[in-house]
CHARMM internal coordinates of N, CA and C (Angstrom, degrees):
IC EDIT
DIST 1 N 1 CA 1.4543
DIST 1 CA 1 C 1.5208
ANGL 1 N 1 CA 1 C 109.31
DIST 1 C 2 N 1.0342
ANGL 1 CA 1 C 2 N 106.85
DIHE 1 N 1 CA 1 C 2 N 148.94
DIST 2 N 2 CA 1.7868
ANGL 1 C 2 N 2 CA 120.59
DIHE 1 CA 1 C 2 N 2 CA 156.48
DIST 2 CA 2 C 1.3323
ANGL 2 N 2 CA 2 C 135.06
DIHE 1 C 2 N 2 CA 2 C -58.15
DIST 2 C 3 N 1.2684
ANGL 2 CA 2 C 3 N 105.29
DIHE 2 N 2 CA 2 C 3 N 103.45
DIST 3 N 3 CA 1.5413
ANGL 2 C 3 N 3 CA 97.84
DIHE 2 CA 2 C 3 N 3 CA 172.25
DIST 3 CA 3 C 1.3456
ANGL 3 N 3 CA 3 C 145.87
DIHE 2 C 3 N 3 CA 3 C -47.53
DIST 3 C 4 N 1.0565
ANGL 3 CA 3 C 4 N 143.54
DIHE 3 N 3 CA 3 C 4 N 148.63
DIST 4 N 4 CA 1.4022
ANGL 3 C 4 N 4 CA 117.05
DIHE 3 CA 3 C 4 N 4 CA -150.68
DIST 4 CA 4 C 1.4229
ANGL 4 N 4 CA 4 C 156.93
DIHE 3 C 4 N 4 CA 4 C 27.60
DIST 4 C 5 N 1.1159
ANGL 4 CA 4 C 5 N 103.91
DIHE 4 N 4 CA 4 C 5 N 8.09
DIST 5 N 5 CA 1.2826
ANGL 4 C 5 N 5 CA 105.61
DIHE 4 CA 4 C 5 N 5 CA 172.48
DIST 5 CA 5 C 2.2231
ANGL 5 N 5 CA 5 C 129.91
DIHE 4 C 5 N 5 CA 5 C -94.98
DIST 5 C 6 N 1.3781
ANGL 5 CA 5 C 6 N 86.65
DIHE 5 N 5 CA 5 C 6 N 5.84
DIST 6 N 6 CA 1.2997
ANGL 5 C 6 N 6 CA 93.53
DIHE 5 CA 5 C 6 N 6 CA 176.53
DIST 6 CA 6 C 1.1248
ANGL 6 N 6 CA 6 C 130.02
DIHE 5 C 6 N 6 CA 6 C -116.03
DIST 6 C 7 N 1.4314
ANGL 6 CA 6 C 7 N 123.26
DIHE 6 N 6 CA 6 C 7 N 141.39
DIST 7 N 7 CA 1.5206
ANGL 6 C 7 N 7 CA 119.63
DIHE 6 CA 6 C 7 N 7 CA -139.22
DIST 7 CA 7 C 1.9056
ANGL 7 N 7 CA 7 C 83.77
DIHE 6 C 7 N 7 CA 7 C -75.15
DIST 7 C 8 N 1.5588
ANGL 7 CA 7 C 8 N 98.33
DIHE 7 N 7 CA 7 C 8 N 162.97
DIST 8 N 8 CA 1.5926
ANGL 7 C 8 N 8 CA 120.04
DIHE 7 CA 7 C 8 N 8 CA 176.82
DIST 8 CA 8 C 1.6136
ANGL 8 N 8 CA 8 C 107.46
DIHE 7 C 8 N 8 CA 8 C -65.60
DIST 8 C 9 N 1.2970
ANGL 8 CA 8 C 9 N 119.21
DIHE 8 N 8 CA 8 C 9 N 111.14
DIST 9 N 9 CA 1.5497
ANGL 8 C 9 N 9 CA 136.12
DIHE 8 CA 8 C 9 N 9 CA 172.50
DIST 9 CA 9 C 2.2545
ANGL 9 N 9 CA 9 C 108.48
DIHE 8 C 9 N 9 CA 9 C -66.81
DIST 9 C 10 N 0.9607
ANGL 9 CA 9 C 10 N 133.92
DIHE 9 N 9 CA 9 C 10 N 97.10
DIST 10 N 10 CA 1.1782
ANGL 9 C 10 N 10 CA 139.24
DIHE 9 CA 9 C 10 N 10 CA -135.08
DIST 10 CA 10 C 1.6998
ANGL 10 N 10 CA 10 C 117.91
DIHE 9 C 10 N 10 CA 10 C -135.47
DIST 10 C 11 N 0.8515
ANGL 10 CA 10 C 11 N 144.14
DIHE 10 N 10 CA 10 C 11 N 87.36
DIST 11 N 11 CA 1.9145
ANGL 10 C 11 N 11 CA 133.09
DIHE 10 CA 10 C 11 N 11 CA -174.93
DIST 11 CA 11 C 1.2326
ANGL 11 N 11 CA 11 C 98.32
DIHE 10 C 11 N 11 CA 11 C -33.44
DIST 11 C 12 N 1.3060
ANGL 11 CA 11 C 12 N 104.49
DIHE 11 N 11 CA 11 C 12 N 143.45
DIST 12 N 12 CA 1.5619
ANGL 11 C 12 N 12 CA 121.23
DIHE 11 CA 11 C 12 N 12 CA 178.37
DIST 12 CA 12 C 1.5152
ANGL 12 N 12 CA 12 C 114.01
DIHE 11 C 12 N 12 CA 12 C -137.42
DIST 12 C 13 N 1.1411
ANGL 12 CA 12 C 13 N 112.31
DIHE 12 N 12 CA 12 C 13 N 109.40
DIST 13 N 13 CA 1.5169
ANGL 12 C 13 N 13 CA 115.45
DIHE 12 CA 12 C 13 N 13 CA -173.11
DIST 13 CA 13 C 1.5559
ANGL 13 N 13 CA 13 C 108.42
DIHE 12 C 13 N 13 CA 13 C -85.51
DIST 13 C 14 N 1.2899
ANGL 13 CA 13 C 14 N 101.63
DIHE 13 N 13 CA 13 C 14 N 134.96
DIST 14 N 14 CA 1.4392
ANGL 13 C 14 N 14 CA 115.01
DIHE 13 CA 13 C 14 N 14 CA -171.44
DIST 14 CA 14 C 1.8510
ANGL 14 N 14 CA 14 C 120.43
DIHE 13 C 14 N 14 CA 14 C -130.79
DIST 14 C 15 N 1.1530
ANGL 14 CA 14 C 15 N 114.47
DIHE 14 N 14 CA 14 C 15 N 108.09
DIST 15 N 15 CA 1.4308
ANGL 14 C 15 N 15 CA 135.36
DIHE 14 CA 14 C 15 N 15 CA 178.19
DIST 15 CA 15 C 1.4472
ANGL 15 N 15 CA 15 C 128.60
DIHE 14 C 15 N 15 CA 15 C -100.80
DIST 15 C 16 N 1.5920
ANGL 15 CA 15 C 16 N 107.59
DIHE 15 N 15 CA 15 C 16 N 110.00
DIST 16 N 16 CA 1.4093
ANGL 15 C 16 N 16 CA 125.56
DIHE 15 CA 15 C 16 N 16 CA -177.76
DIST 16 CA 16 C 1.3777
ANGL 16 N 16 CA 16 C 102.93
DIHE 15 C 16 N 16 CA 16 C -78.48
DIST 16 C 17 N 1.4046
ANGL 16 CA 16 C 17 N 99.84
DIHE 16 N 16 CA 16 C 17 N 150.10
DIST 17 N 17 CA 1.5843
ANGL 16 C 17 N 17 CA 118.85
DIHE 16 CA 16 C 17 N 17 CA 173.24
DIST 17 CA 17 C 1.1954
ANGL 17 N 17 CA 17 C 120.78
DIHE 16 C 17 N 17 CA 17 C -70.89
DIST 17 C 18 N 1.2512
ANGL 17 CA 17 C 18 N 121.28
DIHE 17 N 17 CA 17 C 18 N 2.90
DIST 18 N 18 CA 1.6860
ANGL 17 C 18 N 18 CA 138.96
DIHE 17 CA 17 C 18 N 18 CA -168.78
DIST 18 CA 18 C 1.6200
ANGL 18 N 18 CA 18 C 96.04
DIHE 17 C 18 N 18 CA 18 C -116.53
DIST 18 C 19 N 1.7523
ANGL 18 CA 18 C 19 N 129.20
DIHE 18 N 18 CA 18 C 19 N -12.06
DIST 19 N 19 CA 1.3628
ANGL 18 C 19 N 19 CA 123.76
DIHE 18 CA 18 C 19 N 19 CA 151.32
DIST 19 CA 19 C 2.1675
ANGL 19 N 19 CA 19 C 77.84
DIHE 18 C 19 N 19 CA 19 C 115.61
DIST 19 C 20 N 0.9074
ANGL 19 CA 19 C 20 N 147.70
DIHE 19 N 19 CA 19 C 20 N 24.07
DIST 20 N 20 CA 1.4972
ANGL 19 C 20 N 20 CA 145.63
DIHE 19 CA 19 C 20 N 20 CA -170.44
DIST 20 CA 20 C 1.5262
ANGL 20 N 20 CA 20 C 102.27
DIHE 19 C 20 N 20 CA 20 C -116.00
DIST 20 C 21 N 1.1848
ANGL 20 CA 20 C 21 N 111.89
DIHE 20 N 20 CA 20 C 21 N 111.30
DIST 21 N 21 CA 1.4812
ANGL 20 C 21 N 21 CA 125.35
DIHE 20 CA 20 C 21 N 21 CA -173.39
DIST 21 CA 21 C 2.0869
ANGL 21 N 21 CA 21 C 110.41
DIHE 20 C 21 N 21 CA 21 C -125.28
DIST 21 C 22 N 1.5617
ANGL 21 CA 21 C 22 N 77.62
DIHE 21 N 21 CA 21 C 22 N 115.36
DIST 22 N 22 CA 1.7374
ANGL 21 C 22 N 22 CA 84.21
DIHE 21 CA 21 C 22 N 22 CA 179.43
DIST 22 CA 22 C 1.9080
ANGL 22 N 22 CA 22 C 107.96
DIHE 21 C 22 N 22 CA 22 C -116.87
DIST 22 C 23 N 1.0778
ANGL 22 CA 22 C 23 N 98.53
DIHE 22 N 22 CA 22 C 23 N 160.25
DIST 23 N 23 CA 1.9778
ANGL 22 C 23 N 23 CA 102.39
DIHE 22 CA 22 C 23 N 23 CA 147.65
DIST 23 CA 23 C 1.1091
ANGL 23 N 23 CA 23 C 120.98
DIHE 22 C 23 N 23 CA 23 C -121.02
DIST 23 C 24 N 1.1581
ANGL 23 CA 23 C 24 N 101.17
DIHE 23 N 23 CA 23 C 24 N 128.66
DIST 24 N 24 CA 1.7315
ANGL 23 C 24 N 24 CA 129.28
DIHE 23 CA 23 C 24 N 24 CA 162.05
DIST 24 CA 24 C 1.7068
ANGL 24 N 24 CA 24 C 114.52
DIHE 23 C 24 N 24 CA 24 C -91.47
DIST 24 C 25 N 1.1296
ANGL 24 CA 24 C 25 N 116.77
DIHE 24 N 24 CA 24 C 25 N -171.63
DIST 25 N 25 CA 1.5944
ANGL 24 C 25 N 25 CA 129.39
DIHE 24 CA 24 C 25 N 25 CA -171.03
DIST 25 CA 25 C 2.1340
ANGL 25 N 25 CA 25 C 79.68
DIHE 24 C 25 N 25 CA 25 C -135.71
DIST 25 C 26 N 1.4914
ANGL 25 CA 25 C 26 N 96.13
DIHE 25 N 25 CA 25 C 26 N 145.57
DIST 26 N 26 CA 1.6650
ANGL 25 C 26 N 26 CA 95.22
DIHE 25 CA 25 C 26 N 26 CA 175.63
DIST 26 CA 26 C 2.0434
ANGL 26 N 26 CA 26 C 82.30
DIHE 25 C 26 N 26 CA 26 C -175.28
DIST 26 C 27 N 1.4319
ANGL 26 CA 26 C 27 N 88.84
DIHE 26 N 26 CA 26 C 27 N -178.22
DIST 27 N 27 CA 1.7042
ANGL 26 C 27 N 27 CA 92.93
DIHE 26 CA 26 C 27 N 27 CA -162.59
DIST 27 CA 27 C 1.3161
ANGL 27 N 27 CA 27 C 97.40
DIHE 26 C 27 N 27 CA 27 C -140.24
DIST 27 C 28 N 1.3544
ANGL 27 CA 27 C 28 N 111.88
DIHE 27 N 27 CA 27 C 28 N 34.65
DIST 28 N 28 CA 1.8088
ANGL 27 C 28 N 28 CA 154.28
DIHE 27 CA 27 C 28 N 28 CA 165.60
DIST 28 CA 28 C 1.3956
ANGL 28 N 28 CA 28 C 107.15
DIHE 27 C 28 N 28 CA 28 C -66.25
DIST 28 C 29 N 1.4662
ANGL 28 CA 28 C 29 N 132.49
DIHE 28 N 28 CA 28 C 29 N 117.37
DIST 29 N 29 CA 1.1393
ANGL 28 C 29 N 29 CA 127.10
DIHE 28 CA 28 C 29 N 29 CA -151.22
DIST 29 CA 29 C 1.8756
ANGL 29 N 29 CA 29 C 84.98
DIHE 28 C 29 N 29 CA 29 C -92.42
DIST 29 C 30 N 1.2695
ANGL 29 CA 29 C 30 N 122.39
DIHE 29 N 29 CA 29 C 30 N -17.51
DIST 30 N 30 CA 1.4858
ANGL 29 C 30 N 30 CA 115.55
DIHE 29 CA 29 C 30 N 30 CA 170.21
DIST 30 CA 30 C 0.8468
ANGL 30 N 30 CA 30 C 125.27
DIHE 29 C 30 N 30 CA 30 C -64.11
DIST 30 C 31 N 1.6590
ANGL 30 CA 30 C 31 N 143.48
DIHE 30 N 30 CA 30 C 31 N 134.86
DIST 31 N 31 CA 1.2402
ANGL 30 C 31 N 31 CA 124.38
DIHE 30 CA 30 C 31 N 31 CA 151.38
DIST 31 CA 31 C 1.6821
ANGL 31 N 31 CA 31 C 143.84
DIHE 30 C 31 N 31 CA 31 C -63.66
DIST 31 C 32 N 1.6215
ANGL 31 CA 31 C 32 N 101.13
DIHE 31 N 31 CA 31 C 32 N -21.50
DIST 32 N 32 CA 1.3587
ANGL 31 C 32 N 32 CA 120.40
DIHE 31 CA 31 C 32 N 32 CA 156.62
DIST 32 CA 32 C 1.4939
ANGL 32 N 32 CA 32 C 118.72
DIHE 31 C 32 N 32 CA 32 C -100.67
DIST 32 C 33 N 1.2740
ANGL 32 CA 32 C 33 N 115.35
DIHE 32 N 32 CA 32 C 33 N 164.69
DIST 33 N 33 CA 1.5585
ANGL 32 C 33 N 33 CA 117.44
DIHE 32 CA 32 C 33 N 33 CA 168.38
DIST 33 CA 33 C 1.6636
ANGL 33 N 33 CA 33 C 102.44
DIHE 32 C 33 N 33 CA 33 C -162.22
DIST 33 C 34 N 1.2179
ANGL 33 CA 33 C 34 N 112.74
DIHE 33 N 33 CA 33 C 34 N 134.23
DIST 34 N 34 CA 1.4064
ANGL 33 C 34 N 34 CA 121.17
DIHE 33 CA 33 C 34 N 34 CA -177.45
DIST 34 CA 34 C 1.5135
ANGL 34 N 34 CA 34 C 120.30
DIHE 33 C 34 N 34 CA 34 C -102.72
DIST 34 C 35 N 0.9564
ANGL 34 CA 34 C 35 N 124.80
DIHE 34 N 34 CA 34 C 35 N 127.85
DIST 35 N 35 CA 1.5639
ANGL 34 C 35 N 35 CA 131.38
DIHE 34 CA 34 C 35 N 35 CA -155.70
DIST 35 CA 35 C 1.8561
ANGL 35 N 35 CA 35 C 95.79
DIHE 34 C 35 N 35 CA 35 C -124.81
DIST 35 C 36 N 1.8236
ANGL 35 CA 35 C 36 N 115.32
DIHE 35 N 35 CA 35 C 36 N 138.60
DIST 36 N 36 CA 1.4393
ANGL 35 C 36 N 36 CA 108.56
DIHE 35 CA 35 C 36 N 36 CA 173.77
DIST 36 CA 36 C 1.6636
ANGL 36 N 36 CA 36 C 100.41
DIHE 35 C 36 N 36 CA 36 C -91.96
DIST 36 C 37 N 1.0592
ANGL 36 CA 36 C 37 N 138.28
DIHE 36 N 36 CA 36 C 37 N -36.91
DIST 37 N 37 CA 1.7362
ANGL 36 C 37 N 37 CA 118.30
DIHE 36 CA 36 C 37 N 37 CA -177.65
DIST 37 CA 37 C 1.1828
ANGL 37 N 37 CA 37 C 93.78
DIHE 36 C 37 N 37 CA 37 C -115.38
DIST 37 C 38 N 1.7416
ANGL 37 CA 37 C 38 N 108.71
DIHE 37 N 37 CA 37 C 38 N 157.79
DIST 38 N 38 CA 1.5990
ANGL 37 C 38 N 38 CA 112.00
DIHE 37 CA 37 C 38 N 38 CA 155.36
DIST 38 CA 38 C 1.4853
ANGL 38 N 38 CA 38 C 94.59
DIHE 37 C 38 N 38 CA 38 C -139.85
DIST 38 C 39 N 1.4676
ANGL 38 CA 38 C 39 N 96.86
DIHE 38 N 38 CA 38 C 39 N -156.44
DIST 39 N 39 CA 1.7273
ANGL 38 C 39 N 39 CA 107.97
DIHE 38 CA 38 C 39 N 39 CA -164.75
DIST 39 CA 39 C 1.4976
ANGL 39 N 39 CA 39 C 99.50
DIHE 38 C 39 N 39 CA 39 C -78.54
DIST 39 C 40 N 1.3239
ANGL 39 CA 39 C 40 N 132.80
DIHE 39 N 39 CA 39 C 40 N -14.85
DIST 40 N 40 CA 1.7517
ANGL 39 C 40 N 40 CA 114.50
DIHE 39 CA 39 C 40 N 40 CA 164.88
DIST 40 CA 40 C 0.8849
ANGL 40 N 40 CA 40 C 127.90
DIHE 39 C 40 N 40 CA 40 C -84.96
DIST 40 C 41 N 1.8886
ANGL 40 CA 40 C 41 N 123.13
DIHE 40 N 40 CA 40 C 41 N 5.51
DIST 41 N 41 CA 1.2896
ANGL 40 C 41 N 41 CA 124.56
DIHE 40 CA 40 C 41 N 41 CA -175.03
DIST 41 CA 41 C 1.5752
ANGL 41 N 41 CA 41 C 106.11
DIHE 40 C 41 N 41 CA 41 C -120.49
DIST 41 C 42 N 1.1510
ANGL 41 CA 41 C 42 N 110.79
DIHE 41 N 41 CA 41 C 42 N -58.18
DIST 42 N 42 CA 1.5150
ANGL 41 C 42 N 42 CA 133.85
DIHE 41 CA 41 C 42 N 42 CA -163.66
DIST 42 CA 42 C 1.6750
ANGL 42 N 42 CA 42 C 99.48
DIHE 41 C 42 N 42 CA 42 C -44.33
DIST 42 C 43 N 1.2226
ANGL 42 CA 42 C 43 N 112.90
DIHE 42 N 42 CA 42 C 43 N 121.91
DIST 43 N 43 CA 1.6820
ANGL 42 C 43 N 43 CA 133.95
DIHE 42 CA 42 C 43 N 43 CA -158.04
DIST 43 CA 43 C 2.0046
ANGL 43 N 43 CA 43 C 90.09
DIHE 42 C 43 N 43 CA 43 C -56.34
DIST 43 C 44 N 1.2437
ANGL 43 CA 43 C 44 N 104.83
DIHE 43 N 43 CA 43 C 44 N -25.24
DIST 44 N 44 CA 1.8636
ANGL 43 C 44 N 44 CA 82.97
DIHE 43 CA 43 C 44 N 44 CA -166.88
DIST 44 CA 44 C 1.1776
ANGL 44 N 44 CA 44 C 109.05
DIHE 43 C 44 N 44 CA 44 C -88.53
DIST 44 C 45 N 1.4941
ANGL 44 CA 44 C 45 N 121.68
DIHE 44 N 44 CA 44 C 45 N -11.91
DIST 45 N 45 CA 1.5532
ANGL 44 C 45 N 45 CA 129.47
DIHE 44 CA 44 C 45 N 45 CA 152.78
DIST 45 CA 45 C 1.2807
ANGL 45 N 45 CA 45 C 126.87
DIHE 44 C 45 N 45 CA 45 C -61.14
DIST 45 C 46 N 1.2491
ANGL 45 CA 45 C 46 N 113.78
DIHE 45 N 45 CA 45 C 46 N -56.14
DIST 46 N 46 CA 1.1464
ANGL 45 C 46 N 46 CA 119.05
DIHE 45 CA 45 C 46 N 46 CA -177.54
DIST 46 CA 46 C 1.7746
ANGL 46 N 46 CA 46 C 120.04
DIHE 45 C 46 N 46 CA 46 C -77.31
DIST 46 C 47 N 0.8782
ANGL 46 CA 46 C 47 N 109.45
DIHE 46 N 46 CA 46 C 47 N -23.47
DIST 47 N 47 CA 1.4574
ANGL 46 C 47 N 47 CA 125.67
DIHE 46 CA 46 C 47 N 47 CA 174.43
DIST 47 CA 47 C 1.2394
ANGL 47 N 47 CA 47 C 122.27
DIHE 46 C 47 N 47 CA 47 C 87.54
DIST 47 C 48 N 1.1551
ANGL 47 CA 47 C 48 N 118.13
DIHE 47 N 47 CA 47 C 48 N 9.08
DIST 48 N 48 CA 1.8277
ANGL 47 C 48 N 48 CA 152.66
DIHE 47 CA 47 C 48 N 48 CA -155.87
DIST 48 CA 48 C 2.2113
ANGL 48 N 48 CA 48 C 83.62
DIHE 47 C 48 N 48 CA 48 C -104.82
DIST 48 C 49 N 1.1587
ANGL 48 CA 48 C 49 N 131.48
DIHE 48 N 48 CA 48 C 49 N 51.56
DIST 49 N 49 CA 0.9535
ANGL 48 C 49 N 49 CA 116.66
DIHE 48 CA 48 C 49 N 49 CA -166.47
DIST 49 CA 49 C 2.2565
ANGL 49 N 49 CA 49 C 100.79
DIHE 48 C 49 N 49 CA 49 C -84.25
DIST 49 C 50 N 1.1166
ANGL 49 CA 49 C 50 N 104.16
DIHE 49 N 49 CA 49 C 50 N 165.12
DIST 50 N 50 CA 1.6136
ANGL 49 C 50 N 50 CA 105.37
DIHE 49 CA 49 C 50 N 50 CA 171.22
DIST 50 CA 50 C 0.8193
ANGL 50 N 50 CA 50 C 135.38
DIHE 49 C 50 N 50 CA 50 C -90.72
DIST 50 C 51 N 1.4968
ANGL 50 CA 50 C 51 N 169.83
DIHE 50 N 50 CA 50 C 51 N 91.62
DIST 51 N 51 CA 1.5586
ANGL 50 C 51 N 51 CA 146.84
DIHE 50 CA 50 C 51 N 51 CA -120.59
DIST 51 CA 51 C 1.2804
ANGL 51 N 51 CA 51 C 77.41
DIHE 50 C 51 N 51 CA 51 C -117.09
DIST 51 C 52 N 1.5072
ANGL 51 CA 51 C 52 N 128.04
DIHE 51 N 51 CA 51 C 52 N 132.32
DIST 52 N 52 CA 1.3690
ANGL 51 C 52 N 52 CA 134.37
DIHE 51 CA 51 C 52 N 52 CA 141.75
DIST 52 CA 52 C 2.1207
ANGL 52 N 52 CA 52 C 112.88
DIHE 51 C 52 N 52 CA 52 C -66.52
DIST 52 C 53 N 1.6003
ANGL 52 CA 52 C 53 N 94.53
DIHE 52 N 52 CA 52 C 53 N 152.28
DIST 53 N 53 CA 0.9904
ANGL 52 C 53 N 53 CA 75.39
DIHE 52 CA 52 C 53 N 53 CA -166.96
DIST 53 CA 53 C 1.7798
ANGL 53 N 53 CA 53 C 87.14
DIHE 52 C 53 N 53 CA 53 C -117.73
DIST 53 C 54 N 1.4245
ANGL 53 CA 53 C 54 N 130.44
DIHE 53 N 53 CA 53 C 54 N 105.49
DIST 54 N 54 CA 1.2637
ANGL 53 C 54 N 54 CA 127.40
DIHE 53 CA 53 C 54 N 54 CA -175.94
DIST 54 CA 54 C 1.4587
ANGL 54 N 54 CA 54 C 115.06
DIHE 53 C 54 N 54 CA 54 C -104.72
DIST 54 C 55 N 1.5083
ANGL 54 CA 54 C 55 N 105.11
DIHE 54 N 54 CA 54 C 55 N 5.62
DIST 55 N 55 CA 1.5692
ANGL 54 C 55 N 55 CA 108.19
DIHE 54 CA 54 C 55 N 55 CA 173.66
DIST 55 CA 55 C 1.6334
ANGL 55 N 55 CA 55 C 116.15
DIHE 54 C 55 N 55 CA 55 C -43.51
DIST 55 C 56 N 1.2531
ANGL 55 CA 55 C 56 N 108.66
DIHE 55 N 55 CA 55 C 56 N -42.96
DIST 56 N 56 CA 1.7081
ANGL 55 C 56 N 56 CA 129.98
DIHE 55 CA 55 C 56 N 56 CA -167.85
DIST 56 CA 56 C 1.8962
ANGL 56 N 56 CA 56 C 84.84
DIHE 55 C 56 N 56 CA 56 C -53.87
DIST 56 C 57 N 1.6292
ANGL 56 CA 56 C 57 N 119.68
DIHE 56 N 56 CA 56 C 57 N -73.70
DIST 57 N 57 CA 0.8532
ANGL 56 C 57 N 57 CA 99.20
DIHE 56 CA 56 C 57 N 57 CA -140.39
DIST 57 CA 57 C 1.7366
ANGL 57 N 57 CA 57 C 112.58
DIHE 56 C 57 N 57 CA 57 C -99.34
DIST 57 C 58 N 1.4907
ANGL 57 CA 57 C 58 N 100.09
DIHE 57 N 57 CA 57 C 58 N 5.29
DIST 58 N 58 CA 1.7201
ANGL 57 C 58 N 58 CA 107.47
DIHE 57 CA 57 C 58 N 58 CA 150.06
DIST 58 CA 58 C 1.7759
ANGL 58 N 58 CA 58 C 129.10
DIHE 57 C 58 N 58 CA 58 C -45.29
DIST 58 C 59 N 1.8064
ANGL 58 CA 58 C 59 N 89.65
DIHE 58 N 58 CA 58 C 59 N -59.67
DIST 59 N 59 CA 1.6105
ANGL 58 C 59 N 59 CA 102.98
DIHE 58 CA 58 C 59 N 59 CA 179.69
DIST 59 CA 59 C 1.5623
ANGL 59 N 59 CA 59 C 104.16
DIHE 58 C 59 N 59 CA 59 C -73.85
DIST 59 C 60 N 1.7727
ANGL 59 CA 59 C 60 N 128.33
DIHE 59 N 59 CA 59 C 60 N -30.63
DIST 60 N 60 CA 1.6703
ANGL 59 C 60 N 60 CA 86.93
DIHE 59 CA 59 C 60 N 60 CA 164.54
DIST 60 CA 60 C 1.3922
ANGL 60 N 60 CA 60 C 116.96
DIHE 59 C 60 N 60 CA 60 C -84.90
DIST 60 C 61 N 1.5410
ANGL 60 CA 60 C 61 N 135.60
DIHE 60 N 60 CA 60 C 61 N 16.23
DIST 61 N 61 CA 1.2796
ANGL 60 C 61 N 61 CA 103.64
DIHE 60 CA 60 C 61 N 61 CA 167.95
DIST 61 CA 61 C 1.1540
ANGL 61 N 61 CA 61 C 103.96
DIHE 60 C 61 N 61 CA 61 C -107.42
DIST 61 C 62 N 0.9451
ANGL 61 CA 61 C 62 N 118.64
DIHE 61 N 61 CA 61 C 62 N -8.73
DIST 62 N 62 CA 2.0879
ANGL 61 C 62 N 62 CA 112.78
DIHE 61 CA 61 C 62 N 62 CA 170.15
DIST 62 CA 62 C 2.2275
ANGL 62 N 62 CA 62 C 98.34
DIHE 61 C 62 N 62 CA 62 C -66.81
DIST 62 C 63 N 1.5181
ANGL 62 CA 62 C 63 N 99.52
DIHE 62 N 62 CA 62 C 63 N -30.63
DIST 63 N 63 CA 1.6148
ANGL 62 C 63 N 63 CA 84.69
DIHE 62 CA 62 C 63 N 63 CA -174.38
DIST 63 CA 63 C 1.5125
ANGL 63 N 63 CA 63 C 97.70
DIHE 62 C 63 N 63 CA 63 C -74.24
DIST 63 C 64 N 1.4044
ANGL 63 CA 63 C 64 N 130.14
DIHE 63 N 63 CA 63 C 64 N -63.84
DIST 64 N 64 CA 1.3158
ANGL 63 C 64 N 64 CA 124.61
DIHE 63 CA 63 C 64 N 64 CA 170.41
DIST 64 CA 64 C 1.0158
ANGL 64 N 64 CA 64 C 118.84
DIHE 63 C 64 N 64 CA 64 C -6.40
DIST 64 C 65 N 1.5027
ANGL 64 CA 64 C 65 N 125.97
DIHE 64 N 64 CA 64 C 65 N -94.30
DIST 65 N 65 CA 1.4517
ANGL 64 C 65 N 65 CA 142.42
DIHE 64 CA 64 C 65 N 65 CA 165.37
DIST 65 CA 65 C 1.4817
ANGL 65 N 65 CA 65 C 140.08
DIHE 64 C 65 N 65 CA 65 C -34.60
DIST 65 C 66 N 1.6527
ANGL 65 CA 65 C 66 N 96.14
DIHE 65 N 65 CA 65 C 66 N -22.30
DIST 66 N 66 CA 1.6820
ANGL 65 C 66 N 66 CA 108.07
DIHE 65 CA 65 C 66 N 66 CA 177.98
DIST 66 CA 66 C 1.6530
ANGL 66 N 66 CA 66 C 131.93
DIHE 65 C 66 N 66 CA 66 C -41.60
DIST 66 C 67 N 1.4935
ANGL 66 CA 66 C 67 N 104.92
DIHE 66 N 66 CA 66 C 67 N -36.95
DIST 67 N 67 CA 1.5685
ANGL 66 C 67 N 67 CA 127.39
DIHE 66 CA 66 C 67 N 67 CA 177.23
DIST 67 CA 67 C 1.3672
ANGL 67 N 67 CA 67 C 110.42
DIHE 66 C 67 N 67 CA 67 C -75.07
DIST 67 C 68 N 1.6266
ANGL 67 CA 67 C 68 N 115.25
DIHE 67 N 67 CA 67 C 68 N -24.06
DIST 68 N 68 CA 1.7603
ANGL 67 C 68 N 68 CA 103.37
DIHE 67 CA 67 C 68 N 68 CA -159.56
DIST 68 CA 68 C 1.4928
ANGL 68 N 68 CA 68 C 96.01
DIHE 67 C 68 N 68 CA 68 C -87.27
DIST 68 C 69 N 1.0395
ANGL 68 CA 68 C 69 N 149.80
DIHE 68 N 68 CA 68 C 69 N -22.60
DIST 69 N 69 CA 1.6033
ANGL 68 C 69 N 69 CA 115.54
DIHE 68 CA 68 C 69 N 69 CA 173.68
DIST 69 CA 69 C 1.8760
ANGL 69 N 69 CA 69 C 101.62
DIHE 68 C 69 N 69 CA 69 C -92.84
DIST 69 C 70 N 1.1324
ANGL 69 CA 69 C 70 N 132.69
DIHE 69 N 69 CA 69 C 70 N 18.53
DIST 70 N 70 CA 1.3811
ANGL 69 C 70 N 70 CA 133.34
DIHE 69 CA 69 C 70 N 70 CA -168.95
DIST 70 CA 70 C 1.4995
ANGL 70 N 70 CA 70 C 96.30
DIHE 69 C 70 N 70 CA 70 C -100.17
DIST 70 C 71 N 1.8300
ANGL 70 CA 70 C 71 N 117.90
DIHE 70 N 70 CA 70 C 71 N 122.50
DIST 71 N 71 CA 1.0226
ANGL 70 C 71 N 71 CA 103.76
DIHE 70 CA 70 C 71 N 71 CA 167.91
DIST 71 CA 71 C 1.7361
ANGL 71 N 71 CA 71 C 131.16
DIHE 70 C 71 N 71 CA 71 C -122.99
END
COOR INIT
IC SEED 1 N 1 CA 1 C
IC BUILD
């Protein structure tokens, strides 16, 4: 390899919005970086997942729309 030419490999402290703070290695000229989900929050981890409920606004646009290909 080449000397010098590769950026500085560095710990990088990283803080979730849910208060979960890890270190990584990154070549991030920051020493912090703030992240909104990680793996103790984020619903497919935790299993706490959300069901949206878009039924409501399926059936009004199927009612909306029902007439326009009807002739």
């Amino acid at each position: 390899m080449k000397p010098e030419i590769h950026p500085n490999y560095k710990d990088l402290s990283v803080t979730c919005s849910c208060g979960n703070q890890f270190t990584t290695k990154s070549t991030m000229a920051k020493d912090a970086f703030t992240i909104e989900v990680c793996s103790q929050c984020h619903p497919f981890y935790t299993g706490k997942q959300k069901i949206v409920d878009t039924a409501g606004r399926v059936d009004r646009f199927n009612q909306r729309f029902s007439n326009f290909y009807k002739r």
